[in-house]
C-alpha positions in Angstrom: 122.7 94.1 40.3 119.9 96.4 39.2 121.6 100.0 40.5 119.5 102.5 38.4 117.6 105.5 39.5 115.2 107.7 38.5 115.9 109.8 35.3 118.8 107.9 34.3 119.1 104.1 32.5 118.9 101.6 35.4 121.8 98.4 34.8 122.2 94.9 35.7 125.2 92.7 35.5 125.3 89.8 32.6 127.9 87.2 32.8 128.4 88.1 36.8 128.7 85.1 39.0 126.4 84.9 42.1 126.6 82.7 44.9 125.6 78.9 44.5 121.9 79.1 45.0 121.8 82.6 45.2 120.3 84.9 42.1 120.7 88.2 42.9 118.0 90.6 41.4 119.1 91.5 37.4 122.3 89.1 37.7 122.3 85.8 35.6 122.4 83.0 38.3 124.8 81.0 35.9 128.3 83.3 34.5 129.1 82.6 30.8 130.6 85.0 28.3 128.0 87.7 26.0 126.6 85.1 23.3 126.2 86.9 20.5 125.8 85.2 16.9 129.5 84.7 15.3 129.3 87.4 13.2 127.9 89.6 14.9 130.1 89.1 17.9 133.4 89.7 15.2 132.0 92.7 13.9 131.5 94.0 17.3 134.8 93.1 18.4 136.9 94.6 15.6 134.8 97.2 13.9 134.4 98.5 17.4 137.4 98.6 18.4 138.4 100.1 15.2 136.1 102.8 15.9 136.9 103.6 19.7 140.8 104.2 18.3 141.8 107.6 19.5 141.2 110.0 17.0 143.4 111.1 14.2 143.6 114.7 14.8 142.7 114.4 18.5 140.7 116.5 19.3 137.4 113.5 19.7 137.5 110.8 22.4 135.1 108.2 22.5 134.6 107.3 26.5 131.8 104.6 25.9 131.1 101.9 23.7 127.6 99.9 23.9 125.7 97.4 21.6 122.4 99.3 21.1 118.6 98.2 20.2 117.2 94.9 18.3 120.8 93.7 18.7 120.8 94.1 22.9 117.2 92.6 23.0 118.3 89.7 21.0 121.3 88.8 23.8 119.2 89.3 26.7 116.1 87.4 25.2 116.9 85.0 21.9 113.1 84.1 22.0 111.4 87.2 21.2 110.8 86.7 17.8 112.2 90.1 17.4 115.5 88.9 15.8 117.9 91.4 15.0 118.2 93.7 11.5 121.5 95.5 12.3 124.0 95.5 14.7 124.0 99.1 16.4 127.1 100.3 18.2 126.8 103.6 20.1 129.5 105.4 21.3 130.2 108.5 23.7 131.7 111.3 21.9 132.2 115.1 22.7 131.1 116.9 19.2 131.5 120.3 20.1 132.0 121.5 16.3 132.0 120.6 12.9 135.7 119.7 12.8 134.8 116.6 16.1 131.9 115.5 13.4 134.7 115.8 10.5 136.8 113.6 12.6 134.4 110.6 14.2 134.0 110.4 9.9 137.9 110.8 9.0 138.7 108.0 11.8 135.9 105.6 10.6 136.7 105.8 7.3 140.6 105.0 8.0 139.7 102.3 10.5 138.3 100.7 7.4 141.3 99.9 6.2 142.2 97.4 8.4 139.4 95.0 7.2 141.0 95.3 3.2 142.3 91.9 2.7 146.2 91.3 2.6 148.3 92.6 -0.4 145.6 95.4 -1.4 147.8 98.7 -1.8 145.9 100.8 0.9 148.2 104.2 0.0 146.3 104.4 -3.6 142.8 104.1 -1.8 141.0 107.7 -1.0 138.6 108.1 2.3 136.0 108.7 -1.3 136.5 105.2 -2.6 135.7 104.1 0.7 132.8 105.5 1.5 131.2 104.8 -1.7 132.0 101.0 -1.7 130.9 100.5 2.1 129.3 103.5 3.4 125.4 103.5 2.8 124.3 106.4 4.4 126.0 109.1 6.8 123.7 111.6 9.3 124.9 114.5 11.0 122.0 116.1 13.6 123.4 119.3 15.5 120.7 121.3 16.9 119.9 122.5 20.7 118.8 119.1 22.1 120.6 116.7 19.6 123.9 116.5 18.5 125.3 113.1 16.9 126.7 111.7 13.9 125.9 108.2 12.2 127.2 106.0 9.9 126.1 102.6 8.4 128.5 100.2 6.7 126.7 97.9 4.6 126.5 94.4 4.4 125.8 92.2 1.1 123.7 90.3 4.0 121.9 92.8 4.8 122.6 93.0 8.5 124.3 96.7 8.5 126.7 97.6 11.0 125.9 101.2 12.3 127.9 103.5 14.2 125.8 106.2 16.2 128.3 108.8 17.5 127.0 110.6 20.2 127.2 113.7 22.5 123.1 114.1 23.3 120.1 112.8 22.6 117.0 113.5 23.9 115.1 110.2 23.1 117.4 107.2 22.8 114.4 104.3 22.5 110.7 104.1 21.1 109.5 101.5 23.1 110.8 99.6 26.2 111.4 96.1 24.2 114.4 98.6 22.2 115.8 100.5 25.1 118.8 98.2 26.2 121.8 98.7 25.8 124.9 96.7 26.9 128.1 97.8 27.2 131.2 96.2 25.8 133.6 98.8 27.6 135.0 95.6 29.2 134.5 93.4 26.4 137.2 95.6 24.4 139.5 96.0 26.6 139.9 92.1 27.5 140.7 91.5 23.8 143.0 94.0 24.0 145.3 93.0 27.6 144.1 89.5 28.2 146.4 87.0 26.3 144.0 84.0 27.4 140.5 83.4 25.0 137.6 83.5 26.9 135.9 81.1 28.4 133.1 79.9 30.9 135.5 80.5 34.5 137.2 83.3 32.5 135.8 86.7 31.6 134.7 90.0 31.8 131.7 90.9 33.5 129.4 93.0 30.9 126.5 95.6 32.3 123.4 95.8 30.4 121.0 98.8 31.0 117.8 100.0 30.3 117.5 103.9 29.2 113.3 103.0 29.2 114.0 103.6 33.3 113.4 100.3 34.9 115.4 97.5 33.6 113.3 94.7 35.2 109.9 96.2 33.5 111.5 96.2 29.9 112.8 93.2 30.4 109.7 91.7 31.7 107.9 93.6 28.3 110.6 91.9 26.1 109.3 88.3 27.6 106.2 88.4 27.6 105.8 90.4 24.6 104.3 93.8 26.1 104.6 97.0 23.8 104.6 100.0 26.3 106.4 103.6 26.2 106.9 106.4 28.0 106.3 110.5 26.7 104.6 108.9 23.4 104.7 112.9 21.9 108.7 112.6 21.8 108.5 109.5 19.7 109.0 110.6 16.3 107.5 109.4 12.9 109.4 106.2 12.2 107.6 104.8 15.6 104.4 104.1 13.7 106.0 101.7 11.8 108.3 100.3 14.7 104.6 99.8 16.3 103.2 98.1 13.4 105.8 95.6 13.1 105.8 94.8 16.9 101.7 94.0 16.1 102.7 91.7 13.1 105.8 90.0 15.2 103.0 89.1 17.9 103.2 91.9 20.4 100.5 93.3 22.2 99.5 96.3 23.8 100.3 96.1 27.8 97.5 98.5 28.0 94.5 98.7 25.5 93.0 102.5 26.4 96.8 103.5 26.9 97.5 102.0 22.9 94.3 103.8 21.7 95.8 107.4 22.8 99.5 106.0 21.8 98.7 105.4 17.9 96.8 109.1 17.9 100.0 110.3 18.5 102.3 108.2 16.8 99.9 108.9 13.5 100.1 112.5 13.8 103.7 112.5 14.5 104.0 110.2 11.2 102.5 112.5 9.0 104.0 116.2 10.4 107.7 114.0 9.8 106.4 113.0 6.6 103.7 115.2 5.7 103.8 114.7 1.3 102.2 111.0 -0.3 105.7 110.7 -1.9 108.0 111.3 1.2 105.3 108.3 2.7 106.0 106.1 0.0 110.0 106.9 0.2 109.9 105.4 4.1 107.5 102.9 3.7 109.4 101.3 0.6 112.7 101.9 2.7 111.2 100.3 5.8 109.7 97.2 3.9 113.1 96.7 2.4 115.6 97.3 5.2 113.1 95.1 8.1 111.9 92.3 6.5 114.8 90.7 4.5 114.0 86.6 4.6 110.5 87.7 5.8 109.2 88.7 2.3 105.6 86.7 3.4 104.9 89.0 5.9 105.2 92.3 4.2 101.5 92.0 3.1 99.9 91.4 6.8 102.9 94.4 7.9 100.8 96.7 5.3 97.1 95.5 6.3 98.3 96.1 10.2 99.4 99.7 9.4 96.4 99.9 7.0 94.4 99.2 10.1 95.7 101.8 12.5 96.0 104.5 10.1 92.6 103.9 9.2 91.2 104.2 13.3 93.7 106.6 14.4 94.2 109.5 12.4 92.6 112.1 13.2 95.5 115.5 12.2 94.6 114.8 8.5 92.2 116.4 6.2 89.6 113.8 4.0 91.6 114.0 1.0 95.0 113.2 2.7 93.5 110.7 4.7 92.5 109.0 1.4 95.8 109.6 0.0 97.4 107.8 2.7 95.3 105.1 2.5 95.5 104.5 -1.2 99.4 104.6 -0.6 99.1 101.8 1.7 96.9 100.0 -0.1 98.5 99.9 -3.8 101.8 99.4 -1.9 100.3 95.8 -0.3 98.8 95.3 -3.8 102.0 95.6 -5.1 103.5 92.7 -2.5 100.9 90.5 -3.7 101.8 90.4 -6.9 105.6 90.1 -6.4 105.1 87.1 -4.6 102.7 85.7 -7.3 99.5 85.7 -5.1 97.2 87.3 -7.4 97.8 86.7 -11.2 97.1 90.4 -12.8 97.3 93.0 -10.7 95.4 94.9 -13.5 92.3 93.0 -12.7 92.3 93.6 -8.8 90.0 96.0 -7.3 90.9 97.4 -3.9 88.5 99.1 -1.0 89.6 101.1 2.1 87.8 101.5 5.3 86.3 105.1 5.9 86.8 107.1 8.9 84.2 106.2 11.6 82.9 109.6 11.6 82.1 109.6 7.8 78.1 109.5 7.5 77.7 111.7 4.5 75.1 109.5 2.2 77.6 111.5 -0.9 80.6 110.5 0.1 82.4 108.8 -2.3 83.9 104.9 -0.8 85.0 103.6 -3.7 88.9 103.6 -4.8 90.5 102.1 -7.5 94.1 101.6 -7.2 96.4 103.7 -9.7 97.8 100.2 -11.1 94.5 99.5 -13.0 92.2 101.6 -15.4 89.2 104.0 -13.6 85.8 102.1 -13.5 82.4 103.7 -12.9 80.2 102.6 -10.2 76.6 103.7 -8.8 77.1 105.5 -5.4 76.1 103.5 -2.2 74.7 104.9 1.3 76.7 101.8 2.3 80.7 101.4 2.6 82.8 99.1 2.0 85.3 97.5 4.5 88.7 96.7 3.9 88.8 93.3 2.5 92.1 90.6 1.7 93.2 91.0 -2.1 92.9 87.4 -2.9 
């Protein structure tokens, strides 16, 4: 049952039997074990488990183990339209030091040696050999209000399993549709006593929660497709892009005035994160890639979404950075166009951005040619150009 209070995640029971007739508030009326997809469920179960070993040296514990964003909202709602890129495991972890971060790496690396198929000689195999061939990226954050470690295996699939290490963090979610979390505390350890499989009559009862504050809310947002936050200013710059693709995937804002304010600050926080053209490009390239694998179609309306908000909502940028941005954008979803063989020449293709509302100087220049093609003259116009489909 929902048990949360203010100022900490609020939980509800899945896979927790209630009397016949009886659906008691945030329980499932009907018990049946955590359905995640097959391979994501194995992953969880061993590389988790793998993970939440005691440490080597130990001197690092890890008390907690839950399945964390897209992943979580995918069990608790398959219809979303969200899907899931990565499976994200967090775990509790005290990281007083660098030697506790040293060891949460020296322990994942060695649990990776378990998944090495039989007959490989594991002694002639270095913790460097294994993090180049399945490690794709490792980040340490120690500072006053943050202080966790992650690492992401990588998948020739490209659904990444990432292990987020944790002692604090202040903001664990953007929005409320990616702040459950469910915990597989009980899930482990019935794979590791129970010598029955599980089955409908015959499992472990699994609590999800919601670190947004009010589990039913989210989880209402998650349904009907809501986008809604709370302390917008402590989302940081990635969240303008987590917004954009909520837009494209058919999200809405619950609040229209609320929104407006919300993408001032998400912009702003986008740009201080991220504040040179080729740091932009680095994330946007890195976002397109890693978020819309088998959904190659929908990079180019991802690009005119965030074209659009960047275009109303910044307002932290001077005119020539503004432009910059813009042009970024716009030769990037140029560029999508003519990998998927829209457009024939990409040479040929002339490209406009919207102005600022508040630009009304009769000399201000509105026409930009992408970098891709050669610079053409034109006679200035009092009038501007809006931003038009390449087609």
């Amino acid at each position: 049952m929902a048990e949360g209070s203010r100022g900490s995640p609020e939980r509800a029971e899945l896979g927790a039997g209630a009397p016949a007739g009886r659906a008691a508030r945030g329980v499932h009326p009907h018990p049946r074990p955590l359905e995640l997809p097959h391979a994501a469920h194995e992953a969880a179960r061993h590389r988790a488990g793998g993970a939440r070993a005691p440490a080597v040296s130990g001197t690092s514990t890890c008390a907690r183990c839950a399945l964390n964003g897209s992943a979580a909202s995918h069990v608790l709602h398959e219809d979303s339209g969200l899907g899931y890129k990565d499976l994200d495991l967090i775990f509790r972890a005290d990281l007083k030091g660098e030697r506790e971060f040293q060891t949460v790496k020296e322990v994942v690396l060695h649990s990776l040696l378990d998944f090495l198929p039989a007959g490989v000689n594991k002694e002639k195999i270095t913790p460097l050999t294994l993090k180049e061939a399945y490690v794709q990226k490792m980040v340490k954050v120690c500072n006053d209000s943050d202080r966790w470690s992650l690492i992401s295996l990588s998948n020739n699939s490209g659904k990444n399993v990432e292990l987020k290490f944790v002692d604090s963090l202040r903001r664990q979610f953007e929005f409320s549709v990616d702040s459950f979390q469910i915990r597989l505390d009980s899930l482990l350890l019935f794979y590791e006593c129970s010598e029955n499989p599980m089955a409908e009559t015959f499992h472990p009862s699994i609590v999800g929660e919601s670190v947004y504050g009010d589990f039913e809310e989210a989880l209402e947002h998650l349904r009907c497709k809501l986008i809604c936050t709370r302390n917008p200013e402590e989302i940081r710059g990635g969240g303008l892009l987590k917004y954009c693709h909520l837009l494209v995937r058919g999200f809405r804002a619950a609040s229209q005035p609320h929104m407006k304010q919300l993408e001032r600050y998400m912009c702003s926080r986008f740009f201080i994160d991220f504040p040179d053209v080729a740091e932009q490009r680095r994330k946007l390239e890195s976002y397109l890639q890693n978020h819309f694998v088998g959904l190659e179609e929908r990079k180019y309306e991802y690009l005119s979404t965030l074209h659009g908000v960047v275009s109303e909502s910044t307002v932290c940028l001077m005119g020539h950075e503004r432009r910059q941005a813009l042009s970024l954008i716009t030769m990037l979803a140029v560029r999508v166009l003519a990998e998927q063989n829209v457009i024939p020449n990409v040479a040929n293709v002339t490209c406009y951005y919207q102005p600022a509302p508040y630009v009304a100087d009769g000399n201000f220049s509105n026409y930009y040619v992408a970098q891709v093609q050669p610079v053409y003259t034109c006679q200035p116009s009092n009038t501007f150009c809006p931003w038009l489909p390449c087609n």
